[in-house]
C-alpha positions as CSV (number, residue, x, y, z in Angstrom):
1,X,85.8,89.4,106.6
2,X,88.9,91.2,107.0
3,X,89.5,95.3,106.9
4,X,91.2,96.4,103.3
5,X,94.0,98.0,104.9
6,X,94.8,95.0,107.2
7,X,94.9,93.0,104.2
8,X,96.5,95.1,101.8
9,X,99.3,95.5,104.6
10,X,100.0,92.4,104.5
11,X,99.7,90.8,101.1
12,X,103.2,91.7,99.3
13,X,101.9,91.4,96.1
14,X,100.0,95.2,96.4
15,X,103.5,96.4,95.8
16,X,105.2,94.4,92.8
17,X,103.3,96.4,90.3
18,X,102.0,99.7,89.9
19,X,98.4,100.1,90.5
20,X,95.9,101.0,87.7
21,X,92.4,102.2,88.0
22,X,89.8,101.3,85.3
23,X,86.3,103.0,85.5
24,X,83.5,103.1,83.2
25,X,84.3,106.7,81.4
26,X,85.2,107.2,77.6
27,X,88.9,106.4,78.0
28,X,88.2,102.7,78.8
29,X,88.4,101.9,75.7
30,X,92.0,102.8,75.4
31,X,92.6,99.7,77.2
32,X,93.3,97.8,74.4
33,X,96.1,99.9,73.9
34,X,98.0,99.4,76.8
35,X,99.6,95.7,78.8
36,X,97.0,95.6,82.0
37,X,98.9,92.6,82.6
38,X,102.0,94.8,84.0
39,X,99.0,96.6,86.8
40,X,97.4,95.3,89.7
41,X,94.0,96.5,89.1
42,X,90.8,98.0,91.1
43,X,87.4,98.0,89.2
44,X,85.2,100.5,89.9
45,X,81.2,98.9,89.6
46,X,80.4,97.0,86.6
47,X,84.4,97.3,84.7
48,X,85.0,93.1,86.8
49,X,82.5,92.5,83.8
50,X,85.2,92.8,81.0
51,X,88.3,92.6,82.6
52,X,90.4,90.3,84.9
53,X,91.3,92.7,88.1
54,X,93.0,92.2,91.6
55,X,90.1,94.3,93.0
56,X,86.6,95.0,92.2
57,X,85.0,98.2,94.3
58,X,81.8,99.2,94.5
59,X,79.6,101.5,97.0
60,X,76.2,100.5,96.2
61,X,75.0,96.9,97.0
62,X,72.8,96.8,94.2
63,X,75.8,96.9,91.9
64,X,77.5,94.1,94.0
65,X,74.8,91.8,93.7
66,X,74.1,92.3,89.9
67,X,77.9,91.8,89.2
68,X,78.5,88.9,91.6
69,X,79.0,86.1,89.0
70,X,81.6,88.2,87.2
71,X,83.1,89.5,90.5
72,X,83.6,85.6,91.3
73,X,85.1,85.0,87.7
74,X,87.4,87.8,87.3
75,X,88.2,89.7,90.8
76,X,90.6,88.3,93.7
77,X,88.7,90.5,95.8
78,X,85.5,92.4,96.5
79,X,85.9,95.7,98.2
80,X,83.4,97.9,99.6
81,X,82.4,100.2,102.8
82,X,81.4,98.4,105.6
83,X,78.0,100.0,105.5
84,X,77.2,99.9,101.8
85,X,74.3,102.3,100.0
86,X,71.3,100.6,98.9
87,X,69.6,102.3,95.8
88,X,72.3,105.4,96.2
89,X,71.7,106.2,99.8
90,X,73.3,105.4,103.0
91,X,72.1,102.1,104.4
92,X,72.3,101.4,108.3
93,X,73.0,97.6,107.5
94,X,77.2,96.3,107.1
95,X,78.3,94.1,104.7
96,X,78.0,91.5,106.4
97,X,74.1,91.6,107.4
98,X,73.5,92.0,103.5
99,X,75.3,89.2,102.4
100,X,73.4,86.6,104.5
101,X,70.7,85.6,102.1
102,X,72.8,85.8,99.2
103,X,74.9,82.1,98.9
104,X,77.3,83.0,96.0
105,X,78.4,86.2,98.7
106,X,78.2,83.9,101.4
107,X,80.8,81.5,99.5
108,X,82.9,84.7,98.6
109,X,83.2,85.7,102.2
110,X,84.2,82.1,103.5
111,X,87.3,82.1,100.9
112,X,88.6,85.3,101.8
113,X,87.7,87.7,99.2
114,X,85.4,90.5,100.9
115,X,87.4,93.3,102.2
116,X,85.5,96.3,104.4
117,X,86.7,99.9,104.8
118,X,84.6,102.6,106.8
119,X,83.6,105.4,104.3
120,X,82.5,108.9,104.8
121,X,79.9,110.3,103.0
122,X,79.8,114.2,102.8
123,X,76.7,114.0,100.0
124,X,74.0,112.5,101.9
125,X,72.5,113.6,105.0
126,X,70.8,110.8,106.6
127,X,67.3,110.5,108.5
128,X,67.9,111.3,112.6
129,X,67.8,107.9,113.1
130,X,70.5,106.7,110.7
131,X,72.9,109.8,111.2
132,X,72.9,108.4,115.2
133,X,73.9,105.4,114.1
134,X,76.8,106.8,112.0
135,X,78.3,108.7,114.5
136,X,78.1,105.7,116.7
137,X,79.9,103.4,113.8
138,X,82.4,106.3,113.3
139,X,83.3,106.3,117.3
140,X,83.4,102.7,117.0
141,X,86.0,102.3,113.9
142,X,88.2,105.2,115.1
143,X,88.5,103.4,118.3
144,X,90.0,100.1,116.1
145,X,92.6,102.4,114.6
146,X,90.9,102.0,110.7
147,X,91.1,104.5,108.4
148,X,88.0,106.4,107.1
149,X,88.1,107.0,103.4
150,X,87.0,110.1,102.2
151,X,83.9,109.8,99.5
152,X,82.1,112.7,98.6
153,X,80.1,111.8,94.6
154,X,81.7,108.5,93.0
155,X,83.8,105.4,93.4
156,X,86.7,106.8,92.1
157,X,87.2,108.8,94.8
158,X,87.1,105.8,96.9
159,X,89.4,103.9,94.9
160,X,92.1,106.9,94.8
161,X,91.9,107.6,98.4
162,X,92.0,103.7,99.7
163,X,95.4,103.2,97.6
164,X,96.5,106.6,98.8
165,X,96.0,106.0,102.5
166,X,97.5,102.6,101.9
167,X,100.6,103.9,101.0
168,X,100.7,103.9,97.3
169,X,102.3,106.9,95.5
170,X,102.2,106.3,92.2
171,X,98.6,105.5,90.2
172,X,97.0,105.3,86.5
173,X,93.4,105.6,85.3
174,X,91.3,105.0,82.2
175,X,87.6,105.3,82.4
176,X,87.3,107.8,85.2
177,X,86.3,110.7,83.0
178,X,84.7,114.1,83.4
179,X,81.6,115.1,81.9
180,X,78.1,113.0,82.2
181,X,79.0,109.7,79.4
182,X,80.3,106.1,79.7
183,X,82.1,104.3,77.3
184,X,79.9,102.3,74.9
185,X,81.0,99.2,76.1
186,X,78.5,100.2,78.8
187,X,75.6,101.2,76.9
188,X,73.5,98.6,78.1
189,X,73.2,99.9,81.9
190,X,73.4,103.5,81.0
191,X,69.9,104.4,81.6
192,X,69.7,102.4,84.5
193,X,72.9,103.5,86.7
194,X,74.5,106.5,84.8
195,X,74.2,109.2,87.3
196,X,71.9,107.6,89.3
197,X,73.4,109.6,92.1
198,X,71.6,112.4,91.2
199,X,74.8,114.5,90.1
200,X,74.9,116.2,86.8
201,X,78.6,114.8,85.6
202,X,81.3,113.0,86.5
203,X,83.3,116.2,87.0
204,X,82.5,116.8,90.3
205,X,84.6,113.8,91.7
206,X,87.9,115.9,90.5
207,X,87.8,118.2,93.4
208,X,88.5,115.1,96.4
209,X,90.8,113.5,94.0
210,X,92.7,117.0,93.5
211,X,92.7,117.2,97.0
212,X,94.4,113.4,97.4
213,X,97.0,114.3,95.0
214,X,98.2,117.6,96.3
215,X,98.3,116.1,100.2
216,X,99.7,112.9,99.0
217,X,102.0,114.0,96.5
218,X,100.4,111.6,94.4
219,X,101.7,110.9,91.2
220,X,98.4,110.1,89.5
221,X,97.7,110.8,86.0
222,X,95.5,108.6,83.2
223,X,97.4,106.5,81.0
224,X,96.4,108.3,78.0
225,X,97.7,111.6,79.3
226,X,101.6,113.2,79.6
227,X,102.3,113.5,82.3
228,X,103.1,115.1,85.1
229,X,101.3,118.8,83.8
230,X,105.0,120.9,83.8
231,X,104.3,124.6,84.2
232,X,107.1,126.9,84.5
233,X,106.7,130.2,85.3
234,X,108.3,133.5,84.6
235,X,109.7,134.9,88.0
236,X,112.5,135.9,90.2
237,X,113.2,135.6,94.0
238,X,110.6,138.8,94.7
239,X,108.1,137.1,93.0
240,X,107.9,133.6,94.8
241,X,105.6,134.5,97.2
242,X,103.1,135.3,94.5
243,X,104.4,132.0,92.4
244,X,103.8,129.6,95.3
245,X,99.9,131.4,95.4
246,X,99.8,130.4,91.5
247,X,100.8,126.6,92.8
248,X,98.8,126.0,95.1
249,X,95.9,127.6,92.9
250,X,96.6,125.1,90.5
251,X,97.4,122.0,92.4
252,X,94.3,122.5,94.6
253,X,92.0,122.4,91.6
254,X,93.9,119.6,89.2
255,X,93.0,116.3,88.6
256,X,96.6,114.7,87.9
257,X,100.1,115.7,89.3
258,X,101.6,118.8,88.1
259,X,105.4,120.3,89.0
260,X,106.0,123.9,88.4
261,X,109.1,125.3,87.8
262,X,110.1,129.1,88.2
263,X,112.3,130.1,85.2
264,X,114.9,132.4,87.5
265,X,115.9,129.0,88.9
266,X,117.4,127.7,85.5
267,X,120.7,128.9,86.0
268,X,120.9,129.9,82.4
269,X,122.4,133.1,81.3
270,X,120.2,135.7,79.2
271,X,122.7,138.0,76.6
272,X,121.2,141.3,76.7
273,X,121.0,142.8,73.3
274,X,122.5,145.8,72.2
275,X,119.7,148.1,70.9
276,X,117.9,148.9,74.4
277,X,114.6,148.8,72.1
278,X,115.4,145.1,72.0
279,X,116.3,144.6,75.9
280,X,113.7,142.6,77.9
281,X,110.9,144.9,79.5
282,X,110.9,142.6,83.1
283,X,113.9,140.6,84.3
284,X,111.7,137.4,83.0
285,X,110.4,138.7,79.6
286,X,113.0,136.1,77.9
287,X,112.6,133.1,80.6
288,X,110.2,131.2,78.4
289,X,112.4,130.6,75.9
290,X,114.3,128.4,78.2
291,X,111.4,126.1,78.3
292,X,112.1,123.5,75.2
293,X,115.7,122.9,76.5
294,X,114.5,122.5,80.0
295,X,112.4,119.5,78.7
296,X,115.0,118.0,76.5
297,X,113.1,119.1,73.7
298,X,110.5,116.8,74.3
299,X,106.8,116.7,74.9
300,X,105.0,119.4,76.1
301,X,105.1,122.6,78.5
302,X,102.7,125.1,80.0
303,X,104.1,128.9,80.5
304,X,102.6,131.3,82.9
305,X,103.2,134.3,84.3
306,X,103.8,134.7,88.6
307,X,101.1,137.2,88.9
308,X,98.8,134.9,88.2
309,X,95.5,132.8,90.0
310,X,93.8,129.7,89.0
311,X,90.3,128.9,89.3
312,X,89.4,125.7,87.8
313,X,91.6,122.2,86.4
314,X,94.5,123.1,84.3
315,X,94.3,119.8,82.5
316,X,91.6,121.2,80.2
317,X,94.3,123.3,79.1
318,X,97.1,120.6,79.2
319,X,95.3,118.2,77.0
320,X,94.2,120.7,74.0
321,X,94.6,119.6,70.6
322,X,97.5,121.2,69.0
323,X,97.2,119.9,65.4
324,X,100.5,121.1,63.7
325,X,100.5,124.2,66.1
326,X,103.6,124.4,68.0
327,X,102.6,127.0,70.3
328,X,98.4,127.6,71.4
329,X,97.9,131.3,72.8
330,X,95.2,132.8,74.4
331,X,92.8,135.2,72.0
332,X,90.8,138.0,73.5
333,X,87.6,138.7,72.0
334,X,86.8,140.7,68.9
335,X,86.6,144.9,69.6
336,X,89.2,144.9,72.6
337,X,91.9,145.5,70.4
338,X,93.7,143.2,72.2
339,X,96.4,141.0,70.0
340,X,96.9,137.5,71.1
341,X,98.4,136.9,74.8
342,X,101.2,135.0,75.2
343,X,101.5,134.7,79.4
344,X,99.6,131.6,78.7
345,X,101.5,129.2,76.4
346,X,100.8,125.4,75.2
347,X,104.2,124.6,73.9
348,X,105.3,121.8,71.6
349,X,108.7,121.7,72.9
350,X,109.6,119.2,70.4
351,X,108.9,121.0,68.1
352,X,110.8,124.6,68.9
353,X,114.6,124.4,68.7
354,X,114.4,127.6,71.2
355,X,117.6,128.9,72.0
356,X,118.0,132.4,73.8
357,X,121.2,133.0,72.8
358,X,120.2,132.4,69.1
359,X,117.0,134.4,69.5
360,X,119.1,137.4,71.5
361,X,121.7,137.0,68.2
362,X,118.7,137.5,65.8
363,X,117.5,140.9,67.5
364,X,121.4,142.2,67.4
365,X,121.2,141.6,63.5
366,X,117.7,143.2,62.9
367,X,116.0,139.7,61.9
368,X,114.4,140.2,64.5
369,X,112.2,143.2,67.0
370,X,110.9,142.9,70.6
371,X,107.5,143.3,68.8
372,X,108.0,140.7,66.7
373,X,109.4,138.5,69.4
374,X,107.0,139.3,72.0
375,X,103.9,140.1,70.7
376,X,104.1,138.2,67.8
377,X,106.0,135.2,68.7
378,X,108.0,135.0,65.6
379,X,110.1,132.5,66.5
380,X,107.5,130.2,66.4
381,X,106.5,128.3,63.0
382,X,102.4,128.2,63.8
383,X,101.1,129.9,66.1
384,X,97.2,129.2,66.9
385,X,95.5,131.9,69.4
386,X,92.7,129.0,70.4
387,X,93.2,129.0,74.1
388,X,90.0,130.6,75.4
389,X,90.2,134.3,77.0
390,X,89.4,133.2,80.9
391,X,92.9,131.5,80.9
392,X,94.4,135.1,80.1
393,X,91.5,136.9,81.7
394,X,93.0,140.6,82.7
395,X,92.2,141.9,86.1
396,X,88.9,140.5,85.2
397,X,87.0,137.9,87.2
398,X,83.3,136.3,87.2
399,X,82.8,133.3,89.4
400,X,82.0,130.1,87.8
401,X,83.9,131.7,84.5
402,X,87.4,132.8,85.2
403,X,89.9,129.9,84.4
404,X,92.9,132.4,85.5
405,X,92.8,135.4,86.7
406,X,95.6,137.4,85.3
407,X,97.0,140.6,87.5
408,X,98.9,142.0,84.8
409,X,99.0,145.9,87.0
410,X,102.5,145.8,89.1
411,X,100.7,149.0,90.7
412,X,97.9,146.9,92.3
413,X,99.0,143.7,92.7
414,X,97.3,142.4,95.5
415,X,100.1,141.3,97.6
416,X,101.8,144.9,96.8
417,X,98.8,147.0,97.7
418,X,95.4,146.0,99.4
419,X,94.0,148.3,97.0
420,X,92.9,145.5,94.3
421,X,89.1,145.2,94.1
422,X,89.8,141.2,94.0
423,X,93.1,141.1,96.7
424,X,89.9,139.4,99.1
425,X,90.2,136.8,96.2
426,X,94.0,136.7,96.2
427,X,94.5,136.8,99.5
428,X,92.1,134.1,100.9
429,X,94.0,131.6,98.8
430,X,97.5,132.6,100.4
431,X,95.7,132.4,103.6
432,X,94.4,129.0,102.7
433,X,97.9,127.8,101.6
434,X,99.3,128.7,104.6
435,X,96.5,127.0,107.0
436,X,97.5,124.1,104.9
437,X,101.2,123.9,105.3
438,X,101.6,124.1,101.9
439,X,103.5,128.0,102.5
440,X,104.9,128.4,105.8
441,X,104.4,131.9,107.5
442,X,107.4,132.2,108.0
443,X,108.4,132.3,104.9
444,X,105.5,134.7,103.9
445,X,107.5,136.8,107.0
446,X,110.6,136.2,105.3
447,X,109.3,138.2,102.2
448,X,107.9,140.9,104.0
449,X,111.4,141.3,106.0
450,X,112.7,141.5,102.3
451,X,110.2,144.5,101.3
452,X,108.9,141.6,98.6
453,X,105.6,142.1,99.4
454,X,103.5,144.0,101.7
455,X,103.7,144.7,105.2
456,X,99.4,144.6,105.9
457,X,99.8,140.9,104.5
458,X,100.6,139.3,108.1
459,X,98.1,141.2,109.5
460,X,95.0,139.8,107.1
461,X,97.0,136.6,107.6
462,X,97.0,136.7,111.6
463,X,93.4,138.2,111.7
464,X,91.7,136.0,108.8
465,X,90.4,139.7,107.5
466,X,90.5,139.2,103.7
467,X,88.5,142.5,102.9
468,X,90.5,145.4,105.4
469,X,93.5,146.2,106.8
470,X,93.9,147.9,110.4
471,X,95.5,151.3,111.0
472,X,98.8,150.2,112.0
473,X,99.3,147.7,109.0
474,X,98.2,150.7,106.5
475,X,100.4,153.0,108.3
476,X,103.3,150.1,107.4
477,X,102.2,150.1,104.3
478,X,103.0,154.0,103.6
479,X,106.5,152.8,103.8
480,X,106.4,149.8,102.1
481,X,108.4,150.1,98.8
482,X,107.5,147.4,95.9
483,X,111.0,145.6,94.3
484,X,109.2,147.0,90.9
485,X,110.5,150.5,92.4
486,X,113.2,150.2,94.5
487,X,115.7,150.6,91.7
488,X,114.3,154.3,91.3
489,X,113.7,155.3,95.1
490,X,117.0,156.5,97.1
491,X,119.3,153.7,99.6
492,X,117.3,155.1,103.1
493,X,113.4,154.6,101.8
494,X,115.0,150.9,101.0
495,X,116.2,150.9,104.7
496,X,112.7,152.2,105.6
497,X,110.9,150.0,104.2
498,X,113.0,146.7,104.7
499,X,112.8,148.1,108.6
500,X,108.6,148.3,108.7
501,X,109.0,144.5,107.4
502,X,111.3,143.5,110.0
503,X,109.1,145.3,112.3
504,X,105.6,144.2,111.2
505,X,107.3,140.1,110.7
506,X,107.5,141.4,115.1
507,X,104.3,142.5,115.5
508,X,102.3,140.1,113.4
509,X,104.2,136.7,114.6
């Protein structure tokens, strides 16, 4: 019996193809639309019943043993943790021990086929006697040099994370679904196995894979799915700070690969039109009608504004139904008197010849207003406010609820002023980021040095104190002058407060 990443190592074949994972969820029955034969394939559970694979995965034994015919049939291998659960819980017994009064396992492992990993499991706690022996097994493996795989709900997160840590960059999935339903072809063993884990849906099992993707820089996506999710965002150079917050809100939380592009980086020049009534009310107001020729005029594109946080998978918003819409904005509910928002766009992009020259040239000759443009989106043939209000949601947020917390004040940003009544929220995710690696401090110092953002930052950063500021950093932060204002504040209170930065990027190292 041989370790999967020993074997997978050193079989050559793992890497001719690009790897697909099929699970039991609604989109399996896609499959029909799509040549398997150009995947190497992992199972997940009962799927080796209806479909030829390269591997076939499961946790629990019970599933192994009720498959094993169809396992011997249709799967070059059987992979599972060395110590697999019994009837959903932890068992203190390996593969190996189970297999011995089972002969068709017992034939498996003598050609080859059974491949062991060591798997964590975050969801079960274990009697004393069973956790002992866990930590002893865990000792034991990390002293062989094998990976653990991370597991926390289902199998998919096993079979994302053992191709990940293999080495694999680059994999598809049908049948690993969210909510709480297989696909019919499963209807059978519903009421026996769906859920069995005690979990309410399927949904849960997003958050380890998100996790995966962002520290692997996966690309993983289903087949049935655009993809990668491309975002761009409305910004400039004093805005990336907050931009890179937005990122790693949104990668952390995302069950596929995603890139997000800030607009100033285009390189593509914006007119300004002639009647200041027309002229752009932020140095990005125009940016997002770069978008369709960014993407060739092809497929589609999210646009969001930089002042923005993301609470929960922006694939539900990615994979909307658009009908003959070309553009989906965000409605607010009735009696705000609030029109529809449009710093959260679903785009059509093939659909939207968008060019800002054109559209600049059409507010010089009156066919168009700023209103029109902006509020109304004019330039778009139909546009359907169906994106639900907590993607837009405006210095608004309810835990559980907000998709997107929108901090549409410049006065009380929370990386400006510490004076937000949700900068804890705000700045607990920069903090987070940069624990990570995924924003450097420095570069977080670099911003402050630039008068970008605020002084009192690298102080909640250094202290891990989300909720206050000391007396020193608010003292900085009397000096600190937003980019939003510098162009109306004389050339020394510029000096002044690019000097506290440099200062405080010294004090706060």
């Amino acid at each position: 019996m041989k370790n999967f990443f020993e074997w997978f190592d050193s079989d050559p074949l793992n890497n001719e193809k690009p790897w697909l994972i099929l699970g039991k969820g609604p989109s399996f029955s896609l499959k029909e639309n799509y040549n398997l034969n150009a995947y190497n394939i992992l199972a997940l559970n009962h799927v080796v019943r209806d479909q030829k694979v390269r591997l076939a995965h499961a946790i629990d034994f019970d599933v192994v043993e009720s498959c094993i015919d169809e396992i011997d049939r249709n799967a070059e291998f059987l992979v599972v943790p060395l110590y697999p659960h019994l009837n959903n819980l932890p068992s203190s017994k390996t593969i190996g021990e189970l297999i011995k009064n089972n002969n068709k396992l017992l034939n498996l492992n003598q050609q080859g086929r059974i491949l062991w990993y060591y798997k964590s499991s975050h969801n079960i706690t274990p009697k004393r006697e069973l956790r002992k022996r866990v930590r002893q097994i865990r000792r034991k493996e990390l002293r062989k040099g094998f990976p653990i795989v991370p597991v926390h709900y289902f199998s998919a997160e096993a079979g994302v994370n053992l191709l990940a840590m293999a080495g694999i960059d680059k994999i598809r999935t049908l049948g690993i679904d969210g909510g709480s339903s297989y696909s019919n072809k499963f209807d059978d063993i519903k009421d026996k196995t769906l859920l069995s884990n005690g979990q309410k849906t399927f949904t849960v099992q997003f958050k380890c894979i998100a996790q995966t993707i962002m520290e692997k820089n996966l690309d993983y996506a289903p087949l049935n799915i655009e993809s990668p999710i491309r975002i761009f965002v409305g910004s400039m150079e004093e805005q990336m700070v907050a931009t890179k917050v937005l990122e790693y809100s949104v990668k952390k939380n995302c069950s596929m690969s995603v890139e997000i592009f800030p607009l100033f980086k285009a390189g593509i020049e914006v007119p300004m039109p002639k009647d200041p009534a027309n002229r752009p009310r932020t140095p990005f107001s125009f940016q997002r009608f770069f978008i369709p020729q960014l993407k060739n005029f092809k497929g589609r594109a999210i646009y969001m504004d930089s002042d923005m946080q993301v609470f929960t998978d922006i694939k539900e918003l990615w994979t909307k139904e658009m009908g003959d819409s070309d553009v989906l904005a965000a409605y607010e509910m009735d009696g705000t008197g609030r029109r529809p928002q449009f710093a959260v766009m679903l785009i059509d992009c093939e659909k939207l010849n968008w060019s800002v020259a054109d559209i600049v040239e059409k507010l010089d000759k009156g066919e168009l207003t700023y209103e029109t443009l902006m509020f109304n989106m004019a330039v778009a043939k139909k546009v359907s406010p169906v994106v639900e209000r907590e993607w837009n949601s405006l210095e608004h947020y309810e835990e559980g609820k907000t998709c997107n917390l929108h901090y549409t004040d410049m006065n009380t940003q929370p990386w400006l002023t510490p004076e937000n009544k949700y900068t804890a929220i705000w700045v607990k995710e920069l903090a987070e980021a940069v624990d990570s690696k995924f924003i450097s401090f420095s570069y977080v110092k670099q911003h402050v040095r630039q008068s970008n953002i605020r002084p009192s930052l690298l102080y909640q950063l250094k202290y891990k104190n989300y909720t206050s500021i000391s007396f020193i950093a608010k003292k900085m932060d009397r000096h600190f002058v937003p980019p939003h204002k510098q162009p109306g504040v004389s050339p020394m209170k510029k000096r002044v407060s690019k000097t506290i930065g440099f200062l405080a990027s010294l004090i706060y190292f």
